[in-house]
DRENDO-1510 file (C-alpha; in Angstrom, 1 decimal, always signed):
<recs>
REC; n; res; u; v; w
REC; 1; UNK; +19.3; -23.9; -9.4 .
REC; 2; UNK; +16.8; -26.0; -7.7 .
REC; 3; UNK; +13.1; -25.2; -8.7 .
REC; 4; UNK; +10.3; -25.3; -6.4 .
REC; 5; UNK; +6.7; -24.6; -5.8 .
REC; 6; UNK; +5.0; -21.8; -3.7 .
REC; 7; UNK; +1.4; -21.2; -2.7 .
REC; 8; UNK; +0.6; -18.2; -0.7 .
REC; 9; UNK; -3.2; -19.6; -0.7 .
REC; 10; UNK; -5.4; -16.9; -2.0 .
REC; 11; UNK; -9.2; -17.7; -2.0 .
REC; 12; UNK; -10.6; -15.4; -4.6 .
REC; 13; UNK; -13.4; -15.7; -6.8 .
REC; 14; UNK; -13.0; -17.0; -10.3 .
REC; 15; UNK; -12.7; -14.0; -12.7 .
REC; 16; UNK; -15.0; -15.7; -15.2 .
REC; 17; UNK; -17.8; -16.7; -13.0 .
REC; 18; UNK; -17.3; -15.1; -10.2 .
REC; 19; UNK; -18.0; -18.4; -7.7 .
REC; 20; UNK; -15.6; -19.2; -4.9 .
REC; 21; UNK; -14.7; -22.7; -4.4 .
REC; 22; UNK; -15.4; -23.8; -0.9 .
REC; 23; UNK; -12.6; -23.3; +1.9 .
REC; 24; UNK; -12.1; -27.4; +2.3 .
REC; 25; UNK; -11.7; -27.3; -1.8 .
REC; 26; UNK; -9.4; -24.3; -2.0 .
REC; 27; UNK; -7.2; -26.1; +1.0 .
REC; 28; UNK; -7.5; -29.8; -0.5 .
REC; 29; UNK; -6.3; -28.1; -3.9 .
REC; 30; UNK; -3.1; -26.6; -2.4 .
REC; 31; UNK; -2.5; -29.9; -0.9 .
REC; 32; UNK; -2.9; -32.3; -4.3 .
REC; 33; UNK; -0.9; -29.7; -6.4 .
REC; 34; UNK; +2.2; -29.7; -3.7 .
REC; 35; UNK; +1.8; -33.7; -3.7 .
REC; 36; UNK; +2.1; -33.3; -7.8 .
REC; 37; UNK; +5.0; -30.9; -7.6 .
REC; 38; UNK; +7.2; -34.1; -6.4 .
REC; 39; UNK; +5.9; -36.1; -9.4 .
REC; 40; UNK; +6.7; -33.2; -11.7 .
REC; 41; UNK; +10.4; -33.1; -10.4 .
REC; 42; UNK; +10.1; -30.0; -8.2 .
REC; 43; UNK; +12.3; -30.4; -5.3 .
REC; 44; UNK; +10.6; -28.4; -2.7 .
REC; 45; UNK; +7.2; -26.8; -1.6 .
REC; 46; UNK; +6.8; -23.2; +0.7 .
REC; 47; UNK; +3.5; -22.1; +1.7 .
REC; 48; UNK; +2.3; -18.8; +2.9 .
REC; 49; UNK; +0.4; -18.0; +6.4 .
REC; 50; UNK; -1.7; -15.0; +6.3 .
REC; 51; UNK; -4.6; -14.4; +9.0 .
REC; 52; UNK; -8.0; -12.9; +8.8 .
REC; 53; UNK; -7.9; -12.0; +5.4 .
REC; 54; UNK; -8.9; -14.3; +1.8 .
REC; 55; UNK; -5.4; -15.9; +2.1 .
REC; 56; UNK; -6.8; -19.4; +3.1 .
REC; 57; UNK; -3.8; -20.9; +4.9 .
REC; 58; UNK; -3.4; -19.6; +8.4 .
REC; 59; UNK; -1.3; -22.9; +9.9 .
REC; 60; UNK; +1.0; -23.7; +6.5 .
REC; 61; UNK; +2.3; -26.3; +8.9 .
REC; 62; UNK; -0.8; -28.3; +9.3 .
REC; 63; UNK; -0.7; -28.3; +5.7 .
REC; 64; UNK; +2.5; -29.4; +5.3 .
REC; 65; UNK; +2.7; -32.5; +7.3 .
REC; 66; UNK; -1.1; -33.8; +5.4 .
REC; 67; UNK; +1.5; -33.1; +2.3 .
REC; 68; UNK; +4.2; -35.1; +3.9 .
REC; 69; UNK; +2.0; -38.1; +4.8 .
REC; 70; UNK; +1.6; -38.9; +0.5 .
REC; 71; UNK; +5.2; -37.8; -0.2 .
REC; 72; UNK; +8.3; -38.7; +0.1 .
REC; 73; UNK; +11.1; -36.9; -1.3 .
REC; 74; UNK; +9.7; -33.2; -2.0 .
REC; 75; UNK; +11.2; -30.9; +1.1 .
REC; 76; UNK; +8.4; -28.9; +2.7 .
REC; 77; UNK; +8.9; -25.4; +4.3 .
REC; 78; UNK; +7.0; -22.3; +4.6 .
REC; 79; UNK; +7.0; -18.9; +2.9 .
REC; 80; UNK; +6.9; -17.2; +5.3 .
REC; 81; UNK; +6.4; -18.4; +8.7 .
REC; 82; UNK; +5.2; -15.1; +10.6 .
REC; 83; UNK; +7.8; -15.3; +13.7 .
REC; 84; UNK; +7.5; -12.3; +15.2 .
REC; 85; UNK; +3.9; -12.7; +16.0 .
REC; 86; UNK; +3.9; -16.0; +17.2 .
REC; 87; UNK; +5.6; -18.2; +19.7 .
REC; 88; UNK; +9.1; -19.6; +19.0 .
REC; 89; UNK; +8.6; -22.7; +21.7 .
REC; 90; UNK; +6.0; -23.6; +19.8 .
REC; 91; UNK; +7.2; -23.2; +16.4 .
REC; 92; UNK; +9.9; -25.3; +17.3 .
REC; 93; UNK; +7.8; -28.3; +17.9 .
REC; 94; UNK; +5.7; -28.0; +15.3 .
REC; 95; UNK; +8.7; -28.4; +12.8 .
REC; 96; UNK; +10.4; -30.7; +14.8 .
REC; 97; UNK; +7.5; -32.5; +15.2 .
REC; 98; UNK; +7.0; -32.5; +11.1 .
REC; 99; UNK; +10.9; -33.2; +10.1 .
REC; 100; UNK; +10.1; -36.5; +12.3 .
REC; 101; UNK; +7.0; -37.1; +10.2 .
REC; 102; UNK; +8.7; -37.1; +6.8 .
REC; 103; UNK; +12.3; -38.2; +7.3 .
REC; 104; UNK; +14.2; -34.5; +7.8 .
REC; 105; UNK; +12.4; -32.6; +4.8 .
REC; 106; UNK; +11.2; -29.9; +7.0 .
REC; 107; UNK; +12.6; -26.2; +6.1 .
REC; 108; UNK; +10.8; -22.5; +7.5 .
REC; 109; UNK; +11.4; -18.8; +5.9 .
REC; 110; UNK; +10.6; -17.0; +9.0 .
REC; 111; UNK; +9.7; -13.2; +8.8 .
REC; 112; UNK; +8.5; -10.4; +10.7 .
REC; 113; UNK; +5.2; -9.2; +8.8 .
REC; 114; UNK; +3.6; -6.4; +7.9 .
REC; 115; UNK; +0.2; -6.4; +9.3 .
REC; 116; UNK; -0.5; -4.0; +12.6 .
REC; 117; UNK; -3.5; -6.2; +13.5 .
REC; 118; UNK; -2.3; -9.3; +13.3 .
REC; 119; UNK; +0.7; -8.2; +15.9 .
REC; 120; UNK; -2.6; -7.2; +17.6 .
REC; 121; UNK; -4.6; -10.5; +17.6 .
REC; 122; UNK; -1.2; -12.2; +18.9 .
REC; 123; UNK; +0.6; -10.9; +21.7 .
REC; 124; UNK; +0.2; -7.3; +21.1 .
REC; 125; UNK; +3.5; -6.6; +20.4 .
REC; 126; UNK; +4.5; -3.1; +19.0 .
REC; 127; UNK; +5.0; -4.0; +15.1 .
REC; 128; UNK; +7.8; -0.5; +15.2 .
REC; 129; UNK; +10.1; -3.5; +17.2 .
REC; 130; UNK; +9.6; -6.3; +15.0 .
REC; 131; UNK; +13.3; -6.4; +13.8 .
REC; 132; UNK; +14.6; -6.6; +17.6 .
REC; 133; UNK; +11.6; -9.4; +18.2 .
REC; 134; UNK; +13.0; -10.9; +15.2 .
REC; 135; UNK; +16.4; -11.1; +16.5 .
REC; 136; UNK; +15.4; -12.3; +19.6 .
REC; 137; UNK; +13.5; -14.8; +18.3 .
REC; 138; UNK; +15.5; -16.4; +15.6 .
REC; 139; UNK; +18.0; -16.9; +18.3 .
REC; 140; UNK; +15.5; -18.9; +20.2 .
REC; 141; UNK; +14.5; -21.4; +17.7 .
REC; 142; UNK; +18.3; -22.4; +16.9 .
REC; 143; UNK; +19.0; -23.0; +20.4 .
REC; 144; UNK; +16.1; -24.5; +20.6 .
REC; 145; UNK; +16.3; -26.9; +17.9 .
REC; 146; UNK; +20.4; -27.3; +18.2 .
REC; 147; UNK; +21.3; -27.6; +22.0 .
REC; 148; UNK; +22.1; -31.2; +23.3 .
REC; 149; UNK; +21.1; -30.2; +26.6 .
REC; 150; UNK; +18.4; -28.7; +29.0 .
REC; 151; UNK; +18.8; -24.8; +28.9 .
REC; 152; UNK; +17.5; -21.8; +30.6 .
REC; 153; UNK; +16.5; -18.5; +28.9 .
REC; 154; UNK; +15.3; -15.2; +29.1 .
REC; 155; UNK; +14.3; -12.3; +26.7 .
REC; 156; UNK; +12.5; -9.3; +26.7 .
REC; 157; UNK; +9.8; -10.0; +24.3 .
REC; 158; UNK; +8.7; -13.8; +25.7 .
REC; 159; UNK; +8.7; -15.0; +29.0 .
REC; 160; UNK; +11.6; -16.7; +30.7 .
REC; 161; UNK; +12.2; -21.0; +30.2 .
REC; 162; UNK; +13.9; -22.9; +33.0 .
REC; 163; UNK; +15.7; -26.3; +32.4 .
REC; 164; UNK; +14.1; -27.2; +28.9 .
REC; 165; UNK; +15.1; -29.3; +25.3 .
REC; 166; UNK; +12.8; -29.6; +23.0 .
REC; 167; UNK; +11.2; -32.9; +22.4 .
REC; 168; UNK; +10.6; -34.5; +19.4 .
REC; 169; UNK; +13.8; -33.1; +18.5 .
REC; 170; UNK; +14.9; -32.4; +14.5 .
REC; 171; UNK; +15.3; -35.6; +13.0 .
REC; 172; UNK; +19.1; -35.2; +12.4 .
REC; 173; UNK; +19.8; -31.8; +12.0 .
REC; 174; UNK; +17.8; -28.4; +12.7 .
REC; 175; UNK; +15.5; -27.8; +9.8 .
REC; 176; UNK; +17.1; -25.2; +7.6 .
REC; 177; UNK; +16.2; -21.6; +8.7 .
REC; 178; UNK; +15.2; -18.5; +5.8 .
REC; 179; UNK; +15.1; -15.1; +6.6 .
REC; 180; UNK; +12.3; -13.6; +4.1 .
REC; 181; UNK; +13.3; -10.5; +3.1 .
REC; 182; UNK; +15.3; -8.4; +0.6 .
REC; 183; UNK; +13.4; -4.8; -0.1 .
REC; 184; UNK; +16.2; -2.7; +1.2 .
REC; 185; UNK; +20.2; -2.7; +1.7 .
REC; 186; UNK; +19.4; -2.8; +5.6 .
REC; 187; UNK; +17.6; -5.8; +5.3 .
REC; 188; UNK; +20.4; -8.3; +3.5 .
REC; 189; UNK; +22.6; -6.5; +5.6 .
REC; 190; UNK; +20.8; -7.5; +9.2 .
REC; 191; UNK; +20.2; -11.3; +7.1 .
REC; 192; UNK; +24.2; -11.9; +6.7 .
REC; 193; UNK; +24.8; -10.8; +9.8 .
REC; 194; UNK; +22.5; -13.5; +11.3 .
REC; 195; UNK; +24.6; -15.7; +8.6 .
REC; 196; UNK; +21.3; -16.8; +7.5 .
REC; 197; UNK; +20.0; -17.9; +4.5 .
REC; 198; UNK; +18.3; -15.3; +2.1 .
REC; 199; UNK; +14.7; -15.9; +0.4 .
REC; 200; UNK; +13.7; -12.9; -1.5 .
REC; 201; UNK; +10.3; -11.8; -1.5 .
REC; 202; UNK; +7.7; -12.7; -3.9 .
REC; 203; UNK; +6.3; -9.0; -4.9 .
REC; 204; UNK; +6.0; -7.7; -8.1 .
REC; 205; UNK; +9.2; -5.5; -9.5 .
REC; 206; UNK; +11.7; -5.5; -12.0 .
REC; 207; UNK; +13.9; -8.8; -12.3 .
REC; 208; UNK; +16.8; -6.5; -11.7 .
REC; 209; UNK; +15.9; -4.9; -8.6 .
REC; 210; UNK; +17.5; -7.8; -7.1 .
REC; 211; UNK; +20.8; -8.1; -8.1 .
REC; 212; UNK; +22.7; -5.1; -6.2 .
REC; 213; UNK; +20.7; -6.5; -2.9 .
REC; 214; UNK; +22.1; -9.8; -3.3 .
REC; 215; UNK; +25.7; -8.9; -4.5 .
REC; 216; UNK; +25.9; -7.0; -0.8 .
REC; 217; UNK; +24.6; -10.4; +0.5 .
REC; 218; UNK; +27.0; -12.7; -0.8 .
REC; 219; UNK; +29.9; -10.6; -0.3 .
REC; 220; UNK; +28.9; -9.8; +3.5 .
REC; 221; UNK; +28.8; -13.6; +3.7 .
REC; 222; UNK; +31.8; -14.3; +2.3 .
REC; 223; UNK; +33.5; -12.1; +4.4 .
REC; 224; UNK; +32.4; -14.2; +7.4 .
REC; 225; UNK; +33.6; -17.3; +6.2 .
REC; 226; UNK; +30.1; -18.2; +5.4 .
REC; 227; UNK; +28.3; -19.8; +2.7 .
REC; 228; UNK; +25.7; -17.4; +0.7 .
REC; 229; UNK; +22.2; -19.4; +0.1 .
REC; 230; UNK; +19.4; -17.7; -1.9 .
REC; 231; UNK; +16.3; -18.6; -3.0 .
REC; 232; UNK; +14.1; -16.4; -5.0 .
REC; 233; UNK; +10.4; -16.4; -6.2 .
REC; 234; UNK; +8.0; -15.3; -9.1 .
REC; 235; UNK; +5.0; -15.8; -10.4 .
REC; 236; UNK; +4.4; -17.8; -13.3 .
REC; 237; UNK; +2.0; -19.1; -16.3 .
REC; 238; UNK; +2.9; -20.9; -19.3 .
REC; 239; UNK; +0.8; -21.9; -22.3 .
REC; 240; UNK; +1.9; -24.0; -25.2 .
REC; 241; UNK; +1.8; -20.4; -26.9 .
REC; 242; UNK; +2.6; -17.0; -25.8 .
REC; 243; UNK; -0.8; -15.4; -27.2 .
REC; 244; UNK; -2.7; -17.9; -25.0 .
REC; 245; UNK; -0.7; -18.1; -22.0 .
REC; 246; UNK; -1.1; -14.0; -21.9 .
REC; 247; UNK; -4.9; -14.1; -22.6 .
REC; 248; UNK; -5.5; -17.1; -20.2 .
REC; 249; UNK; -3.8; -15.4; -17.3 .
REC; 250; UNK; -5.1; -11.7; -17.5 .
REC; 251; UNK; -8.3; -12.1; -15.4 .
REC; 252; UNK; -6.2; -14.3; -12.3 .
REC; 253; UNK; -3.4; -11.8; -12.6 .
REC; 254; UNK; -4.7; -8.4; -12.4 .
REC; 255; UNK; -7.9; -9.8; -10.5 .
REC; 256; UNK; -5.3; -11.5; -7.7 .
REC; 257; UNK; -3.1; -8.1; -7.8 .
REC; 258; UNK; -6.1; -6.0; -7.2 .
REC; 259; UNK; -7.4; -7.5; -4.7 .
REC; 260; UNK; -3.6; -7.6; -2.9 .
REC; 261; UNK; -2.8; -3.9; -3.5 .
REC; 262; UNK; -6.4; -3.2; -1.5 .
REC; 263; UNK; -5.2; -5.4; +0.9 .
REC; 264; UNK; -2.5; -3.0; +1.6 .
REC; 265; UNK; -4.6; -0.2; +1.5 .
REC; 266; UNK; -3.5; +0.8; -2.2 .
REC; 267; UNK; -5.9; +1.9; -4.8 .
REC; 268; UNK; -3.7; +2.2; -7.5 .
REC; 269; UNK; -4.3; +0.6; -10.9 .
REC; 270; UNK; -2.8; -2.5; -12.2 .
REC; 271; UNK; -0.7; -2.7; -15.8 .
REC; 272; UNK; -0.9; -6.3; -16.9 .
REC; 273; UNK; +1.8; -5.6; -19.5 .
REC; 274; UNK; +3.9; -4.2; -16.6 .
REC; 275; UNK; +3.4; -6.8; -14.5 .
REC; 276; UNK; +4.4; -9.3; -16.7 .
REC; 277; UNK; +7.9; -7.7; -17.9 .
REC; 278; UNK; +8.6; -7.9; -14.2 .
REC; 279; UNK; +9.3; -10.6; -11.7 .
REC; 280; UNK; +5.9; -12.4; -13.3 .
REC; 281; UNK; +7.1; -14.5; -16.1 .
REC; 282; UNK; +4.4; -15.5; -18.4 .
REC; 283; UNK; +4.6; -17.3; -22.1 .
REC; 284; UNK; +5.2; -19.4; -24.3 .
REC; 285; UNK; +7.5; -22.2; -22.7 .
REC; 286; UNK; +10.5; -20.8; -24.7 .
REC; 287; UNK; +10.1; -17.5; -23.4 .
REC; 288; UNK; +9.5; -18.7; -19.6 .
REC; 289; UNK; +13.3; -20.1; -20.5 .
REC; 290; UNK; +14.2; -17.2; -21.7 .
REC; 291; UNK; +12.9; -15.0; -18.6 .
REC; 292; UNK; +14.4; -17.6; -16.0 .
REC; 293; UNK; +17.5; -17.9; -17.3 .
REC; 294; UNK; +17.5; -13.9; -17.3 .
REC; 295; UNK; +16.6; -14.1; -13.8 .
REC; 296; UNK; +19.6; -17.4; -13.3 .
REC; 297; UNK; +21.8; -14.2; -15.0 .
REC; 298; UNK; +21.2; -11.5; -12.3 .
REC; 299; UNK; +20.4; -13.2; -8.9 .
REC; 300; UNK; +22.3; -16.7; -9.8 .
REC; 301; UNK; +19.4; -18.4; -7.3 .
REC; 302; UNK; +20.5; -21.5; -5.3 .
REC; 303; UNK; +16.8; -21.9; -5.3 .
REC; 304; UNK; +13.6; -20.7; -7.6 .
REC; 305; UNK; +10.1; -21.1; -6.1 .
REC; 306; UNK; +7.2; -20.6; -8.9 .
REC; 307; UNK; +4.0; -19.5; -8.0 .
REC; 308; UNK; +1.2; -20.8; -9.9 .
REC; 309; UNK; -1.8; -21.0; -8.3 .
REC; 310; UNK; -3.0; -17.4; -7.9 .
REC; 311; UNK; -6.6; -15.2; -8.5 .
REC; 312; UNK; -9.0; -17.8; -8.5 .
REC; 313; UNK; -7.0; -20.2; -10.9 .
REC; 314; UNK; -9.4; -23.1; -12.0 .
REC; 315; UNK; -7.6; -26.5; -10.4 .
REC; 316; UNK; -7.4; -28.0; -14.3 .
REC; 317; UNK; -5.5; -25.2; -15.2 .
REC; 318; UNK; -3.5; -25.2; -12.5 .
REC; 319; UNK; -2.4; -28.4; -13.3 .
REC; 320; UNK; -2.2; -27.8; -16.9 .
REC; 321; UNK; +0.8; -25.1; -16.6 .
REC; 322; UNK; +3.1; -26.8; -13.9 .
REC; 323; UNK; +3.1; -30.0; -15.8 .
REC; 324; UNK; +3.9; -27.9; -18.9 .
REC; 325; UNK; +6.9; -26.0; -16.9 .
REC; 326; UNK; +7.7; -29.6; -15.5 .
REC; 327; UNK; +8.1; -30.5; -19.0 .
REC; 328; UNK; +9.1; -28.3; -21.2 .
REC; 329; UNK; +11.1; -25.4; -19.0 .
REC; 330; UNK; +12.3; -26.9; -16.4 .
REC; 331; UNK; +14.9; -29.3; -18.1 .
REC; 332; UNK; +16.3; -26.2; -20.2 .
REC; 333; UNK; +17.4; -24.2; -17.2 .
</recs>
């Protein structure tokens, strides 16, 4: 199991004080923590894109190539790249354009969103027909990226190209394409049948949730001839004990997951204790072992991307706790 880092880039207040750091902090932060991650031995970086909202990172792959120009080995993708509200042309050259850049470490986790307004603000499409603009465009971008030759095409949600091939091209290969999902049977289902690989969504639930969703995966794969790749996510903190790991991350945690519930127009309330029994490992670093190689047990992850920074975590701390998991977790698992 390779062991990565995610940021989906929340600007929030800090619990404590209740200042905001300025925008060019908050985004210079996510930057030097991802250039860390490769120091600490993690083996990739996904960032988030989120629009008109306190997510900070609306163009994760602006933020990616400043992250490639002071790495070198770390590979660099998104989490998720929002593809059905944007143009697939132009997503293709960006990544292209960033896999030349830093030697063939780009990757993307494309998926369809959730917001109505943002399908608003970008083409106007009817969010009810994401899945078939999804299709549609997924389609695009490998042909794009993979054919040797000038092509025509023409869909119903984007207008037609005549005689075109991308240029820059992938460095050697297409950069390798995630389909985020994984709340429902239908959606592995529709991923396998793309033959794509699976990233499961960073939301709070139980660690077993998963494992029935990604057993239909794999199979569905399998009966294609295809290889199953799955990457999975969580949210993390680790102290050097449990009692101050859980009193340290209280305020980000339930502060962060308040504020994202409202988001999505719920009001309900948030159970700390709850939260972390679920998918949000926090403790000690023997019992962030202990829940990750629960979570190795049930989903078996080709790839586990830990999110640390989140609710208005001070920079220092941030810090702090990765460089502990780079330490003192990470070899164990």
């Amino acid at each position: 199991m390779e062991l990565g880092v995610m940021s989906l880039g929340d600007h929030l207040p800090n619990p404590h004080t209740g200042i905001r750091t300025s925008q060019g902090e908050r985004l210079r932060s996510i930057v030097d923590s991802s250039v860390e991650a490769e120091s600490l031995g993690f083996s990739m970086i996904a960032l988030g894109e989120h629009h008109f909202n306190d997510y900070i990172i609306s163009s994760p792959q602006l933020m990616l190539a400043a992250i490639a120009e002071r790495t070198e080995r770390i590979r660099l993708a998104t989490a998720v790249t929002l593809l059905a509200t944007s143009d697939p042309v132009r997503v293709a050259e960006d990544f292209a354009t960033l896999d030349q850049l830093s030697g063939g470490r780009a990757e993307i986790v494309v998926g369809r969103g959730i917001n109505p307004e943002t399908y608003a603000a970008f083409g106007g499409l009817d969010p009810k027909q994401g899945h078939a603009i999804m299709s549609e465009k997924v389609q695009l971008l490998d042909q794009l990226w993979n054919s040797k030759e000038p092509f025509d095409w023409s869909g119903e949600f984007r207008g037609p190209l005549e005689n075109v091939q991308l240029k820059p091209s992938p460095l050697a290969s297409a950069p390798r394409l995630w389909m985020g999902t994984g709340t429902t049977e239908e959606s592995v289902r529709r991923t396998a049948a793309q033959g794509l690989p699976l990233m499961l969504p960073s939301i709070f639930a139980r660690i077993d949730t998963w494992g029935p969703l990604v057993k239909i995966y794999r199979e569905l794969m399998e009966e294609q001839g295809k290889q199953a790749v799955v990457g999975s996510c969580s949210y993390v903190h680790v102290a050097p004990d449990s009692q101050t790991a859980r009193e340290q991350w209280r305020p980000y945690l339930t502060g962060y997951v308040t504020w994202a519930r409202q988001l999505l127009g719920s009001k309900s309330p948030v159970n700390y204790e709850e939260l972390i029994e679920g998918t949000a490992m926090c403790g000690s670093p023997e019992e962030v072992v202990e829940r990750m190689n629960t979570f190795k047990e049930i989903i078996d992850p080709d790839v586990h991307l830990a999110v640390f920074d989140v609710g208005g975590l001070p920079h220092e701390m941030l810090m702090d706790t990765m460089a502990l998991f780079a330490a003192e977790v990470m070899p164990k698992l």
